[in-house]
C-alpha positions in Angstrom: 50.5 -35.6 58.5 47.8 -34.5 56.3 47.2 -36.5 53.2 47.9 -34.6 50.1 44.3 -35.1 48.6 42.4 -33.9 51.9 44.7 -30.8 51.1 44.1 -30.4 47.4 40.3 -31.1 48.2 41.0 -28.2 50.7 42.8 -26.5 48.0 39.7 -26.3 45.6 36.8 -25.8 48.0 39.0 -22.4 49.3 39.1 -21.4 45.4 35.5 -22.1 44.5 34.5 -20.1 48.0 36.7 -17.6 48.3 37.5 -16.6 44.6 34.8 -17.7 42.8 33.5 -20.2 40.2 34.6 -18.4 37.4 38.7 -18.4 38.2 37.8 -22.2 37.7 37.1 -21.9 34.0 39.9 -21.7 31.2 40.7 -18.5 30.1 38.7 -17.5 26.9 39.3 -14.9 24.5 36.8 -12.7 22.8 36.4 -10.9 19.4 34.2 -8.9 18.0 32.4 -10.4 14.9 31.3 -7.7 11.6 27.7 -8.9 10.5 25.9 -7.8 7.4 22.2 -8.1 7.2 20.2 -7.6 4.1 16.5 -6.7 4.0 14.9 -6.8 1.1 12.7 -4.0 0.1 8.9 -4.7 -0.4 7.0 -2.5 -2.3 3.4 -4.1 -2.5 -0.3 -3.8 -3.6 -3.0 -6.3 -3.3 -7.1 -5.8 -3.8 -9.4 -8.0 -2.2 -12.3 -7.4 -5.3 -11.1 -6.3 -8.3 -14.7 -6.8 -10.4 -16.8 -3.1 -10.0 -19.6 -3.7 -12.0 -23.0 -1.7 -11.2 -25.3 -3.9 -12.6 -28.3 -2.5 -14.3 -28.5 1.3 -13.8 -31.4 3.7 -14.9 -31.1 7.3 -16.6 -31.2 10.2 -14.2 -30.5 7.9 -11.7 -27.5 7.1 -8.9 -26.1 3.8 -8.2 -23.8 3.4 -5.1 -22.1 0.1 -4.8 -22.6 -1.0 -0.5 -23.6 2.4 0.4 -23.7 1.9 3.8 -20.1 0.6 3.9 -16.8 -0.3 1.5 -16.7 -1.8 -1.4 -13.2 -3.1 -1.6 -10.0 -2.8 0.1 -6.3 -1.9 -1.2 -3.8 -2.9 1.0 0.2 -1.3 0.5 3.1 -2.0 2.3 6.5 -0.7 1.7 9.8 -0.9 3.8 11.5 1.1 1.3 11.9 4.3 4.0 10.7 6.9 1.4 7.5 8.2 0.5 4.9 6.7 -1.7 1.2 7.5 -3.4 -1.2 5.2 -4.4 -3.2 6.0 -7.7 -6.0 5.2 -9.2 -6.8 5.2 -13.3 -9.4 3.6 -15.8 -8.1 1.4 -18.6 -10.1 1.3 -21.6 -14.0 3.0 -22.4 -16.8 2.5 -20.4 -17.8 -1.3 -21.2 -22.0 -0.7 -21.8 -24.7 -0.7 -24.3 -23.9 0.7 -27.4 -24.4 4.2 -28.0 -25.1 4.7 -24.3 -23.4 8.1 -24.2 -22.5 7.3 -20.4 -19.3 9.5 -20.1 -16.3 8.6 -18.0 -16.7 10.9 -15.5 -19.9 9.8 -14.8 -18.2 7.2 -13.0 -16.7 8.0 -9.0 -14.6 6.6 -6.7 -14.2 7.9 -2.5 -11.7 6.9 -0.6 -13.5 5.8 2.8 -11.2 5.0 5.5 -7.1 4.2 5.7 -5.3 2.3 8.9 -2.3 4.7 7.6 -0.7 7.5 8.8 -0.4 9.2 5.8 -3.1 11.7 3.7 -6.3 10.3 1.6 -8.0 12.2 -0.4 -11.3 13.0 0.2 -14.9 13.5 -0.8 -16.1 11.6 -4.6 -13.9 12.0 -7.5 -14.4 11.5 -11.1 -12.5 8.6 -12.7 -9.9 9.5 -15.4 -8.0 7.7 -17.7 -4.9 10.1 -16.2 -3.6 8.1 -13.2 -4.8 10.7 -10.3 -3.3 10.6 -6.7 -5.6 8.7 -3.7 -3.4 8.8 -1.2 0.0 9.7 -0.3 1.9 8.0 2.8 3.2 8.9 6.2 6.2 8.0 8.0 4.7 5.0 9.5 3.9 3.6 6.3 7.0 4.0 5.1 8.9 1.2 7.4 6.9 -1.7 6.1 3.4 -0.9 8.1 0.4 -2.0 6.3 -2.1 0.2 5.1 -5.5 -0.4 3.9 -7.3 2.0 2.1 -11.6 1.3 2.0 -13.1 2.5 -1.4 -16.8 3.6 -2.7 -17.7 4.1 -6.0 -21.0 5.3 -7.7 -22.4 5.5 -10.9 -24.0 8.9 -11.7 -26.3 8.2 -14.8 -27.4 11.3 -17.1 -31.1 11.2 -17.7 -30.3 11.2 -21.7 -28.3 8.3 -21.0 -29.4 4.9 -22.2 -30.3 2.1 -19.3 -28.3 -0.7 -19.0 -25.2 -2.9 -17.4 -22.0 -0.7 -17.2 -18.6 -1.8 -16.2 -14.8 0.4 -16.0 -11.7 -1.6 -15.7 -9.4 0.4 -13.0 -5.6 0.2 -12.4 -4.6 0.5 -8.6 -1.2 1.7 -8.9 1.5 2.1 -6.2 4.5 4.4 -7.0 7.6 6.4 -5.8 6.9 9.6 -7.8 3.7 11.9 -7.1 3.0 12.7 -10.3 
């Protein structure tokens, strides 16, 4: 007669061949599961030199800060899935010798180079004390993609202007609203 555990061994070697490892297993049941996943929205702007100064500048005369390159980078970055501009002001009065008669839009900034897909504006531009549009993103930069813009800015003395060290605080501002 055959042993009985011969033919259970039997048994299980014909189940694991024939049907398969997984009619081994215990049944298991399955549910779905709801998840919820917040992002948080980031809506950011950092400068990597914040001081413009021009040093000493002479009447008549032009002073570009690095003219063969940039002079400092903004970097943005927004997840927020909606467009965004970045604008540029001047807080304050030209900072200079008194009575220098230097006005403010003597002062320019150009917008160099972006790693965005959105639109910079171009060519030099007087600073105001107005916030004015630089640049105005894509839909790349709207999914969290960082963008750095590369500025210039020159000096443009008049020639009735007094010589001297002259310095403009500007605001970098990044905002929802165009205007």
């Amino acid at each position: 007669m055959i042993n009985k555990r011969y033919l259970i061994g039997i048994s299980t070697l014909f189940a694991i061949t024939f049907i398969g490892p997984a009619a081994i297993y215990s049944e298991q049941a399955q549910r779905d599961m709801y998840a919820s996943v917040v992002v948080m929205p980031t809506f950011k702007l950092s400068l990597d030199n914040s001081n413009i100064n021009f040093g000493f500048a002479e009447p008549g005369k032009t002073v570009e800060l690095n003219p063969q390159t940039h002079y400092n980078e903004v970097k943005c970055r927004s997840n927020k899935g909606t467009t965004w501009y970045l604008k540029i002001s001047v807080i304050g009065n030209v900072i200079g010798p008194e009575e220098a008669n230097v006005p403010l839009n003597s002062f320019k900034w150009m917008v160099v180079s972006s790693t965005g897909d959105g639109v910079a504006e171009e060519d030099w531009h007087s600073f105001t004390q107005e916030p004015v549009k630089v640049y105005t993103s894509g839909p790349k930069d709207m999914v969290g993609e960082e963008v750095v813009l590369r500025f210039k800015y020159k000096l443009d003395m008049p020639p009735d202007a007094r010589g001297g060290n002259y310095n403009v605080n500007v605001l970098y501002a990044m905002t929802d609203t165009p205007s």
